[in-house]
MDAnalysis code that builds the backbone (N, CA, C; Angstrom):
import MDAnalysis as mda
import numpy as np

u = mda.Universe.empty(552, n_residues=184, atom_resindex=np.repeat(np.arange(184), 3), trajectory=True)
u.add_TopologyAttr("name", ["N", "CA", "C"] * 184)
u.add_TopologyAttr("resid", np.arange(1, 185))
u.add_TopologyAttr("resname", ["UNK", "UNK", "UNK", "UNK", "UNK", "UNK", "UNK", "UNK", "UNK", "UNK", "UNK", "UNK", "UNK", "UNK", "UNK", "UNK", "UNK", "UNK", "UNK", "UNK", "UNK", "UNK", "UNK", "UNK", "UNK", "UNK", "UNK", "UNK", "UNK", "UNK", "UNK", "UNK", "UNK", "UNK", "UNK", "UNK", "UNK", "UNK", "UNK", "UNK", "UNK", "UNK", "UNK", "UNK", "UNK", "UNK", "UNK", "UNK", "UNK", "UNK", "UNK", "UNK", "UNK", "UNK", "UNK", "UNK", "UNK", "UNK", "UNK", "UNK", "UNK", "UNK", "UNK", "UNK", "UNK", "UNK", "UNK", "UNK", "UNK", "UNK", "UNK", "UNK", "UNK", "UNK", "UNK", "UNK", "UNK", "UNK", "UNK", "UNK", "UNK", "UNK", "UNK", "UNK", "UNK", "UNK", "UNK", "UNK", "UNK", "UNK", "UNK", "UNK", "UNK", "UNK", "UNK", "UNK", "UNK", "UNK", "UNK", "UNK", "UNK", "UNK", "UNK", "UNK", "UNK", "UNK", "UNK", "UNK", "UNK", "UNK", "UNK", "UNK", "UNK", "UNK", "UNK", "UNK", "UNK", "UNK", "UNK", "UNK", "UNK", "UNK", "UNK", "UNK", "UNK", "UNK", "UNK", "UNK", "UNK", "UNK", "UNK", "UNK", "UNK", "UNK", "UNK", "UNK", "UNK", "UNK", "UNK", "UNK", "UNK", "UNK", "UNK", "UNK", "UNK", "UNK", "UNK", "UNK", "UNK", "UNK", "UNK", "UNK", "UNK", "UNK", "UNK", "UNK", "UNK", "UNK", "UNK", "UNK", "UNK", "UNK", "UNK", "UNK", "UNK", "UNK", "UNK", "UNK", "UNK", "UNK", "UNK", "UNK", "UNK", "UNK", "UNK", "UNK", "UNK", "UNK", "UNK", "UNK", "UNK", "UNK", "UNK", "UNK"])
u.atoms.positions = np.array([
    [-2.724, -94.758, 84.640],
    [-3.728, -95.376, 83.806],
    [-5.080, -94.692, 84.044],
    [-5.732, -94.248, 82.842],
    [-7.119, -93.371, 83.102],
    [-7.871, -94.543, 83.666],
    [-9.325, -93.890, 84.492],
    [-10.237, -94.869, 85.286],
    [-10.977, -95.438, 84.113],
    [-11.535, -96.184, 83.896],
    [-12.222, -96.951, 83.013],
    [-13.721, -96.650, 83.041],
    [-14.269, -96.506, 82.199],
    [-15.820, -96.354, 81.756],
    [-16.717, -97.100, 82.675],
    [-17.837, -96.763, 83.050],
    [-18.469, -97.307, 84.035],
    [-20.023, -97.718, 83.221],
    [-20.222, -99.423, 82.961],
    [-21.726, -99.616, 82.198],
    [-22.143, -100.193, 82.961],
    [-24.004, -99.677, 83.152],
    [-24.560, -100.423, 84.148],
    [-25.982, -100.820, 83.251],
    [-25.966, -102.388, 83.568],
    [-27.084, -103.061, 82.495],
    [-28.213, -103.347, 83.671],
    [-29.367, -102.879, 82.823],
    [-30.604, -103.056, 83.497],
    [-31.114, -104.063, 82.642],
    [-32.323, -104.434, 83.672],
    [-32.982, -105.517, 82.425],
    [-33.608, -106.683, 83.188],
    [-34.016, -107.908, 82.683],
    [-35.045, -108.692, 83.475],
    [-33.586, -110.153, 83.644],
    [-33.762, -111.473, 84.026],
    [-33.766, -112.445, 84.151],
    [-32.569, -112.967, 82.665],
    [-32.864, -112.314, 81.251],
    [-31.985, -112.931, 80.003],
    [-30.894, -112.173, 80.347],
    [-31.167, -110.297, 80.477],
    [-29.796, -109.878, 81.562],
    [-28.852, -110.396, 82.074],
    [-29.335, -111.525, 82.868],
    [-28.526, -111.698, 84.106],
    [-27.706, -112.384, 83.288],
    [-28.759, -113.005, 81.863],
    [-27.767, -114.455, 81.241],
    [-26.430, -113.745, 80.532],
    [-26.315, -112.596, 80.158],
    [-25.792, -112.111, 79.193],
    [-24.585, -111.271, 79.682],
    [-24.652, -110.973, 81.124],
    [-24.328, -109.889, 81.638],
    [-23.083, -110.513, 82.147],
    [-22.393, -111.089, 82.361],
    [-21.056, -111.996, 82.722],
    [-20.058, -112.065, 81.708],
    [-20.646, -112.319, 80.654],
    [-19.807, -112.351, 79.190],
    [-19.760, -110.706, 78.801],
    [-21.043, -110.200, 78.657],
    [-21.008, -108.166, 78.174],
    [-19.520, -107.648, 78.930],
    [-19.343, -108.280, 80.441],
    [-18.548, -107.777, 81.372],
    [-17.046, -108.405, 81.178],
    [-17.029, -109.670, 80.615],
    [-15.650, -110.192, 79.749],
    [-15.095, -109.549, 78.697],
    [-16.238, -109.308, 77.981],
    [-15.911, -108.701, 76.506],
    [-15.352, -107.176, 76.856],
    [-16.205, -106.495, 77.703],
    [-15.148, -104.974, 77.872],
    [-14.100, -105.277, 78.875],
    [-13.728, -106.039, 79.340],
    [-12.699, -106.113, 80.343],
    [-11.511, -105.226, 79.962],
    [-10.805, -104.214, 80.266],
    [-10.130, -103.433, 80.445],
    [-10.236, -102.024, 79.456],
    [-11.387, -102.187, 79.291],
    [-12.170, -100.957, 79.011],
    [-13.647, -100.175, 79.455],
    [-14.132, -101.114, 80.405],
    [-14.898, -100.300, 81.329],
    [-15.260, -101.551, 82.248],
    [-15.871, -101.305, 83.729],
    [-16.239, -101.822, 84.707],
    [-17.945, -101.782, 84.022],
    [-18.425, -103.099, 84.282],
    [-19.791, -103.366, 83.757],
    [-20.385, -103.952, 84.917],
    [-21.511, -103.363, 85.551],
    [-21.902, -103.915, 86.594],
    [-23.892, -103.737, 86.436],
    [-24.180, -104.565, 87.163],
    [-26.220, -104.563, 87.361],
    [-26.342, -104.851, 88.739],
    [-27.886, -104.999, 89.017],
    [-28.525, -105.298, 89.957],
    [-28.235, -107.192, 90.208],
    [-28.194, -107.526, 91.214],
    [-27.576, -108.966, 91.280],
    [-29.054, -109.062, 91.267],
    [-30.213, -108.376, 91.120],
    [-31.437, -108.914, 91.262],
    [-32.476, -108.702, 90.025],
    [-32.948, -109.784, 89.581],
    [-33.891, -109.764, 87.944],
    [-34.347, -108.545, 88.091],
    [-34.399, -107.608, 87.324],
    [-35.370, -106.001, 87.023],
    [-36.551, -106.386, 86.683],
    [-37.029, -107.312, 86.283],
    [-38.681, -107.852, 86.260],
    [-39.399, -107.125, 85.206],
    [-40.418, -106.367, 85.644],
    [-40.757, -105.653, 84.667],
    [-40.607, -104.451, 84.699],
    [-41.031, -103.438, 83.567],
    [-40.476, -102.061, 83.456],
    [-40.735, -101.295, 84.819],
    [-41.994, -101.402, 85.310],
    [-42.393, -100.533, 86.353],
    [-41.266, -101.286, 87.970],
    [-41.017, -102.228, 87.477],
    [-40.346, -102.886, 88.741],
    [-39.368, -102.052, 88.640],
    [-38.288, -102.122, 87.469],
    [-37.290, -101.892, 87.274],
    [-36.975, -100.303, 87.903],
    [-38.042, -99.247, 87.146],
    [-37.738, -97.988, 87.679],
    [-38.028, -97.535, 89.226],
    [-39.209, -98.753, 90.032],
    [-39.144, -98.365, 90.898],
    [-37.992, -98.858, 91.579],
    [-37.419, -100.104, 91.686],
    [-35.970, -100.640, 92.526],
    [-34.970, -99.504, 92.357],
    [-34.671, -99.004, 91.518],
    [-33.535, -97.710, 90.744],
    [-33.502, -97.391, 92.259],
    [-34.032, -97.172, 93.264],
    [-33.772, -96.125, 94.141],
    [-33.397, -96.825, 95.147],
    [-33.140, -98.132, 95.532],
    [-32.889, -99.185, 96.456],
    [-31.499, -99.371, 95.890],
    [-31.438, -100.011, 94.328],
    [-29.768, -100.352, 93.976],
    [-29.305, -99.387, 93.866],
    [-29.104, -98.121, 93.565],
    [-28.304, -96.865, 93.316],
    [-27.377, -96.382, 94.220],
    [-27.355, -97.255, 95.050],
    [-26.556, -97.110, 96.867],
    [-25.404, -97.744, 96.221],
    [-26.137, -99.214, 95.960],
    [-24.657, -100.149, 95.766],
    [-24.039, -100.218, 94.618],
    [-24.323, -98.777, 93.568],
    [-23.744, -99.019, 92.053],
    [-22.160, -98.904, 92.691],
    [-21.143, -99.193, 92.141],
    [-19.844, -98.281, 92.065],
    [-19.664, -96.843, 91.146],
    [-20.000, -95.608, 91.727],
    [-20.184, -94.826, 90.965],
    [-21.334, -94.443, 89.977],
    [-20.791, -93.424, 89.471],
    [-22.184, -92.976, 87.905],
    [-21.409, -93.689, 86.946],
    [-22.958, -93.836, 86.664],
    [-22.461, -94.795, 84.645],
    [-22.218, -93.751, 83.768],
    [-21.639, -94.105, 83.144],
    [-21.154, -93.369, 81.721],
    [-22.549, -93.826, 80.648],
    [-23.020, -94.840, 80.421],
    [-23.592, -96.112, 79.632],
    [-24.635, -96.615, 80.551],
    [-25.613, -96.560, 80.362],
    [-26.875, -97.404, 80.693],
    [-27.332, -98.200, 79.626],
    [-27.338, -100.188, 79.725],
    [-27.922, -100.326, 78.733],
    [-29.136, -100.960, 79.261],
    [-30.427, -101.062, 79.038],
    [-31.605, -101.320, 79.610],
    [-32.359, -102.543, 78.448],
    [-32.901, -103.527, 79.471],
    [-33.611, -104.715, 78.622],
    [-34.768, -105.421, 79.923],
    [-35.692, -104.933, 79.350],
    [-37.249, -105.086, 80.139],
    [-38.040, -104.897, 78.575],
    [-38.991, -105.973, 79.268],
    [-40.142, -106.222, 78.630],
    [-41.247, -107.440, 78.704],
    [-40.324, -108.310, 78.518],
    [-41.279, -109.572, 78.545],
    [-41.719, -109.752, 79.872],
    [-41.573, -109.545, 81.044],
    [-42.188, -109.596, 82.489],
    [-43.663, -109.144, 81.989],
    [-43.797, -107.558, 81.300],
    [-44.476, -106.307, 80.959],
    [-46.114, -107.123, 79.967],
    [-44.986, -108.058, 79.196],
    [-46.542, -108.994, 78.136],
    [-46.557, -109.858, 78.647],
    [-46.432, -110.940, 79.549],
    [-46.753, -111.936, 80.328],
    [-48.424, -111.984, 80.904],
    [-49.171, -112.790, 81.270],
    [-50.680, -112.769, 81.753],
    [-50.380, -114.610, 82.683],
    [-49.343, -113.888, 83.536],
    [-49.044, -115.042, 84.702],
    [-50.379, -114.905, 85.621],
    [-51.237, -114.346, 85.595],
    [-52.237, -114.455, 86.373],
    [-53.490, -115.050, 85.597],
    [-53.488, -115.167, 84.159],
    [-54.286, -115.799, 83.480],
    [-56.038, -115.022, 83.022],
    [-55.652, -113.481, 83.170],
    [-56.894, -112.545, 83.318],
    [-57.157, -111.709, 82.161],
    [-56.025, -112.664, 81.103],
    [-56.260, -112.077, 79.884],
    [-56.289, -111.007, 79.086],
    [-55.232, -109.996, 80.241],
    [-54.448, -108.978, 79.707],
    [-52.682, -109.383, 80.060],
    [-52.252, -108.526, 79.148],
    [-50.693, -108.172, 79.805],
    [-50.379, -107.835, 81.303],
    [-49.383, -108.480, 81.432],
    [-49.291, -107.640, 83.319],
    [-48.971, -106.113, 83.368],
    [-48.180, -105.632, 82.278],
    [-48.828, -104.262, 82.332],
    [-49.128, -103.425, 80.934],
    [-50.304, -103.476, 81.199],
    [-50.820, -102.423, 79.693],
    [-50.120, -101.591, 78.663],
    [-50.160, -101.336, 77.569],
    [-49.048, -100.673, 76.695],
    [-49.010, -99.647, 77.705],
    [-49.710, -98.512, 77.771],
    [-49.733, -97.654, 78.299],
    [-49.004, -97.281, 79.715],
    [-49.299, -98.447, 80.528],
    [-48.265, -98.838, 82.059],
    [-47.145, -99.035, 81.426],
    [-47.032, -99.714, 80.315],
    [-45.583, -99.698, 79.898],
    [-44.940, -98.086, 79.428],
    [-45.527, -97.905, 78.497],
    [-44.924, -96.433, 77.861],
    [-44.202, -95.722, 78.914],
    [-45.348, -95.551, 79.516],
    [-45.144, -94.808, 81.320],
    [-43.567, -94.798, 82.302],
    [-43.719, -96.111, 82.211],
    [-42.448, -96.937, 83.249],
    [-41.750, -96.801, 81.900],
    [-41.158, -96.452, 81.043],
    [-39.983, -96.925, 80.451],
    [-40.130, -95.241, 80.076],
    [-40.732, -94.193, 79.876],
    [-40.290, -93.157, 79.737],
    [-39.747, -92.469, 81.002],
    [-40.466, -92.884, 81.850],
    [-40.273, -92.505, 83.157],
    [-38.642, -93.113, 83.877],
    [-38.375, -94.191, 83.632],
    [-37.064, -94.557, 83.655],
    [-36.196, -93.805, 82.981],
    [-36.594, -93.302, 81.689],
    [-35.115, -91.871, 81.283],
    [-35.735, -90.822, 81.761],
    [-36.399, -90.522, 81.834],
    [-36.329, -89.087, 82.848],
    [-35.655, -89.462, 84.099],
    [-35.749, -90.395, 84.776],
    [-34.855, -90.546, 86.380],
    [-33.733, -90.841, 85.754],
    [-33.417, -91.588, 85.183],
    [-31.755, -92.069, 84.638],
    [-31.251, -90.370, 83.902],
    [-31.559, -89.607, 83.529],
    [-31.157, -88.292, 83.460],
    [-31.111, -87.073, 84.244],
    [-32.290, -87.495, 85.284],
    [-32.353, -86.595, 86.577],
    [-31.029, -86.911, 87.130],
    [-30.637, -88.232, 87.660],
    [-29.655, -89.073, 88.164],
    [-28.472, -88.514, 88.094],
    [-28.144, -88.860, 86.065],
    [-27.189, -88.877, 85.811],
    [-27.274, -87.845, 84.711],
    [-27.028, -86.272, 84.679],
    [-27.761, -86.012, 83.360],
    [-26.544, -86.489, 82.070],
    [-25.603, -86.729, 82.302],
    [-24.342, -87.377, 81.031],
    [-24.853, -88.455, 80.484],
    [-25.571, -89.085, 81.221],
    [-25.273, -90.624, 80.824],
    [-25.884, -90.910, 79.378],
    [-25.015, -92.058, 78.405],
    [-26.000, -92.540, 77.343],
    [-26.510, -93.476, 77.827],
    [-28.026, -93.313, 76.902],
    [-28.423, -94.662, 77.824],
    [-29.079, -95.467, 76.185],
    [-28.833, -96.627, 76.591],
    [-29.191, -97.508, 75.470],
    [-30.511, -98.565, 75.447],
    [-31.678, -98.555, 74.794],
    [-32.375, -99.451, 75.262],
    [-32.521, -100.774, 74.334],
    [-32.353, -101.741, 74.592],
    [-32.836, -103.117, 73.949],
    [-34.086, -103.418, 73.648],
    [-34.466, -103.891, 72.616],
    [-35.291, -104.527, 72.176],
    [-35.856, -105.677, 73.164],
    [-37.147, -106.285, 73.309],
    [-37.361, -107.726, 73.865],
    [-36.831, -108.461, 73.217],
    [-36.096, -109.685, 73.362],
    [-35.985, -111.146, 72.042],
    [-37.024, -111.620, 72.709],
    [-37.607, -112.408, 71.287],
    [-38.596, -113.425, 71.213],
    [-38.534, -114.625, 72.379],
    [-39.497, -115.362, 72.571],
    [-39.346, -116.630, 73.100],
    [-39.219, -118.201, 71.758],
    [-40.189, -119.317, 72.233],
    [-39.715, -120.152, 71.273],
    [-41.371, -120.011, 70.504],
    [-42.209, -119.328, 71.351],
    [-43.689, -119.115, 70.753],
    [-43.239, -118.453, 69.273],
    [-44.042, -119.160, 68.121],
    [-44.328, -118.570, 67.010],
    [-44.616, -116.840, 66.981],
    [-45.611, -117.049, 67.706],
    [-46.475, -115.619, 67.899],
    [-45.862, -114.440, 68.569],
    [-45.044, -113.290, 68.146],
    [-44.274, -112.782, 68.644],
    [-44.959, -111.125, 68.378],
    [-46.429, -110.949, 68.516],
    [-47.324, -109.955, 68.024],
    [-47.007, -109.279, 69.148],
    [-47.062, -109.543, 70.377],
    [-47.300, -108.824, 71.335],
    [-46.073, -108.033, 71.651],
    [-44.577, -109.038, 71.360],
    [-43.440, -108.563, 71.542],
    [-42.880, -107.319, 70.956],
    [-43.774, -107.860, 69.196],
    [-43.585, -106.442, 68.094],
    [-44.003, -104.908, 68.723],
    [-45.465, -105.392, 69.444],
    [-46.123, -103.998, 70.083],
    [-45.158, -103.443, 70.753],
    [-44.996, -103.951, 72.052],
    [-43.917, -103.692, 72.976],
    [-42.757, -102.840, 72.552],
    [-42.022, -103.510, 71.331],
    [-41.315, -103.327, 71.077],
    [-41.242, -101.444, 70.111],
    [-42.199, -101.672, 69.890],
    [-42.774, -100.457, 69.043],
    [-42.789, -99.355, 70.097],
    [-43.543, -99.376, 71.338],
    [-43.189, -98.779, 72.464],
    [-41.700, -98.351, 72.826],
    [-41.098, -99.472, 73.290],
    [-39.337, -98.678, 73.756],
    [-39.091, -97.830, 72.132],
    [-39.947, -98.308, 70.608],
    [-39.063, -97.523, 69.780],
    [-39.408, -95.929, 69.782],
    [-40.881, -95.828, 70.013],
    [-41.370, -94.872, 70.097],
    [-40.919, -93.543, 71.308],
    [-40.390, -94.434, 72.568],
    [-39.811, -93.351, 73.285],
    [-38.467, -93.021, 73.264],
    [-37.737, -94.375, 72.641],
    [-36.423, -93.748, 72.487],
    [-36.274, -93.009, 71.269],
    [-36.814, -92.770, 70.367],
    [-37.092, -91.782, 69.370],
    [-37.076, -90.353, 70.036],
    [-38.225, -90.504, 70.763],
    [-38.345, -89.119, 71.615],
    [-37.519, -88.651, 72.600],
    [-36.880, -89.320, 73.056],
    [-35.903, -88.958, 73.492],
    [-34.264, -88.965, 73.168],
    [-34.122, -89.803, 71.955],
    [-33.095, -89.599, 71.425],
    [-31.913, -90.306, 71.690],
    [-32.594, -91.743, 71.965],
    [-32.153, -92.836, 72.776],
    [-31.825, -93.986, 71.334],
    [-30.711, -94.305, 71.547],
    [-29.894, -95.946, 70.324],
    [-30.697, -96.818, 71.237],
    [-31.480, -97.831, 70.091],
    [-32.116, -99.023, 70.275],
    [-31.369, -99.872, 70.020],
    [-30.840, -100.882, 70.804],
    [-29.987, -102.059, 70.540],
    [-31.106, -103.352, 69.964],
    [-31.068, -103.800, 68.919],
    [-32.198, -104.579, 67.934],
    [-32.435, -105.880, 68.694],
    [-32.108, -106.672, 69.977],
    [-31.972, -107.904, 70.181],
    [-33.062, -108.427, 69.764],
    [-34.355, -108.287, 69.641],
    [-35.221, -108.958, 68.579],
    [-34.769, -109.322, 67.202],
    [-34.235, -108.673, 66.772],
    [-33.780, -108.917, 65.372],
    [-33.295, -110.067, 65.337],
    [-31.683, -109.825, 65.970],
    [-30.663, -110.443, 66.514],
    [-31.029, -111.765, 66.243],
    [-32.182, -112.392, 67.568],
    [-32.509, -113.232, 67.649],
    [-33.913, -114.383, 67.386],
    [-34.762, -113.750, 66.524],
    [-35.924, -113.518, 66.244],
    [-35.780, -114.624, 65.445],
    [-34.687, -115.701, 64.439],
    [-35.261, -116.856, 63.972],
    [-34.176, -117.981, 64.670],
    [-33.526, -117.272, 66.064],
    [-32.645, -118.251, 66.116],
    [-32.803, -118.653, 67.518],
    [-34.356, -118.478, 68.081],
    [-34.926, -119.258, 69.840],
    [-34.807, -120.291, 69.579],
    [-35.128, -121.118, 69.020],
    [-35.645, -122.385, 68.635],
    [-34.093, -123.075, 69.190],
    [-33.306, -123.139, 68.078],
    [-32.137, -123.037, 68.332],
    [-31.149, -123.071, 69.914],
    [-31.574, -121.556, 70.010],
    [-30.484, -121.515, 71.125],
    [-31.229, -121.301, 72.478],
    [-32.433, -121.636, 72.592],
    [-33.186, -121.726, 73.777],
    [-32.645, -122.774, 74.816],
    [-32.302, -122.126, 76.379],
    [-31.888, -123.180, 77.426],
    [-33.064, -124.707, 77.775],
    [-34.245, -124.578, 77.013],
    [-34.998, -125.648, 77.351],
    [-36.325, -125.181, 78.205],
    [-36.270, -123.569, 78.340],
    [-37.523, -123.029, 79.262],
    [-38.511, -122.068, 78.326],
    [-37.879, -122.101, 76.806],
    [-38.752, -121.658, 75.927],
    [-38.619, -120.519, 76.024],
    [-37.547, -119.288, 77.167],
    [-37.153, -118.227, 77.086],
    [-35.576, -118.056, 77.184],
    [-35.098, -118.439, 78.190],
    [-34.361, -118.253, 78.186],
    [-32.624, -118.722, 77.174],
    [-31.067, -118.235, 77.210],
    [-30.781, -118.604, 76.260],
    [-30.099, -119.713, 76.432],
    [-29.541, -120.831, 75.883],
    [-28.074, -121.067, 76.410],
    [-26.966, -120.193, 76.686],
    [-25.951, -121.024, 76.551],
    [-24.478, -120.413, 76.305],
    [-24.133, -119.769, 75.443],
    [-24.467, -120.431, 73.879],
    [-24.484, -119.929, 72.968],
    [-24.811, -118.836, 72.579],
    [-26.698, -118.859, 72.757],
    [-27.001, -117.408, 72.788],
    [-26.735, -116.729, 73.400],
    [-26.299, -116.505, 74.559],
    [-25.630, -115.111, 75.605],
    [-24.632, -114.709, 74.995],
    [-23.487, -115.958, 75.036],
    [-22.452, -115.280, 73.706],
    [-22.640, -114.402, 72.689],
    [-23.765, -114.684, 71.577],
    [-24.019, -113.908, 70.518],
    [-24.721, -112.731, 70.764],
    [-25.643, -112.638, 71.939],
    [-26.708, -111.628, 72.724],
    [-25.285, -110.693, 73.309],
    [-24.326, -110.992, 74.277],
    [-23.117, -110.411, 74.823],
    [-22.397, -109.504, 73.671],
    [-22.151, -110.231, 72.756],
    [-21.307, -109.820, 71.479],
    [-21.989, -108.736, 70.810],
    [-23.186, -108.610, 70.664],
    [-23.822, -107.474, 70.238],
    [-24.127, -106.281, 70.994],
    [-24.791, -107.052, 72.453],
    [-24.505, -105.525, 73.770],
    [-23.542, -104.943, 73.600],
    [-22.321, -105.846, 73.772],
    [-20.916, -105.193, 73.893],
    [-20.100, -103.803, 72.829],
    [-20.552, -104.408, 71.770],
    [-20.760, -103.703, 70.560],
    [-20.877, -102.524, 70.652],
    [-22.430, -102.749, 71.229],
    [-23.125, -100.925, 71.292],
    [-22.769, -99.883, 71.841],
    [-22.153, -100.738, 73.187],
    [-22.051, -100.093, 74.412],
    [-20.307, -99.729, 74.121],
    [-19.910, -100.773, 73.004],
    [-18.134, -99.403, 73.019],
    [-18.117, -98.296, 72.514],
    [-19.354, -97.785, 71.582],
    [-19.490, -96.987, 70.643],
    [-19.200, -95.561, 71.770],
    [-19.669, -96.061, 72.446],
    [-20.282, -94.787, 73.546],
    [-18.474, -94.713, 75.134],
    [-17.637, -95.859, 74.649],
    [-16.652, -95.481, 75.800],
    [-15.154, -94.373, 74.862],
])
């Protein structure tokens, strides 16, 4: 029996929600594994890369990556983003250059932010315009989960105004999964 495809999902905290089912849905077509620890925000994410990369099983075939909302957050209340478009651009281009230094095979896939249950989803659009702008340049498939889920928080929100239920991970899972067979 050939070894099976190896996907490794990056990403913040909705990750973690999604990432149990992504790993059901390919079951006997690739080993799907992450960080047992939230990727936070973009700059978190690329700097940890060098702490979890010990305990991956192997090189990925498939990187799929989902950071952002840590990135527009103002948890300190100082009336910027916690990190600037620009800190962002940075950390998320800078993450495929190491994920290709790394691995130079690998596809790597990046996600969109989904919305929260806030109306106002301006900041998310920016953001979002960002991962489109570098995976353009680099030649990177955007997986749409904004789209996806953009009139259906309300809905399928666990009660914290971000995160999903059951439901939504299911439908969030079902679409990762998707992307990520294109590429086994």
């Amino acid at each position: 029996m050939p070894e099976l495809k190896k996907v490794l999902l990056l990403g913040d905290s909705r990750r973690q929600g999604y990432e149990p089912l992504v790993r059901k849905l390919l079951e006997g077509k690739a080993e799907v594994f992450g960080p047992e620890e939230n990727g936070r925000w973009a700059g978190y994410t690329l700097n940890s890369l060098r702490f979890w990369i010990p305990g991956f099983p192997g090189t990925p075939d498939v990187v799929h990556w989902n950071c952002g909302l840590w990135d527009l957050g103002d948890d300190y209340q100082i009336g910027r983003p916690f990190s600037l478009p620009e800190e962002y651009e940075s950390a998320v281009e800078r993450t495929v250059i190491v994920l290709r230094k790394l691995w130079p095979e690998v596809k790597i896939v990046f996600a969109t932010t989904m919305p929260t249950t806030n109306p106002d989803t301006s900041g998310i659009v920016a953001y979002n315009g960002i991962i489109r702008k570098v995976a353009e340049k680099y030649g990177i498939e955007v997986d749409d989960l904004f789209a996806l889920m953009h009139d259906k928080m309300v809905t399928y929100d666990r009660g914290d105004h971000l995160h999903l239920n059951e439901e939504g991970n299911a439908m969030v899972a079902a679409q990762v999964a998707g992307v990520i067979e294109k590429y086994l």
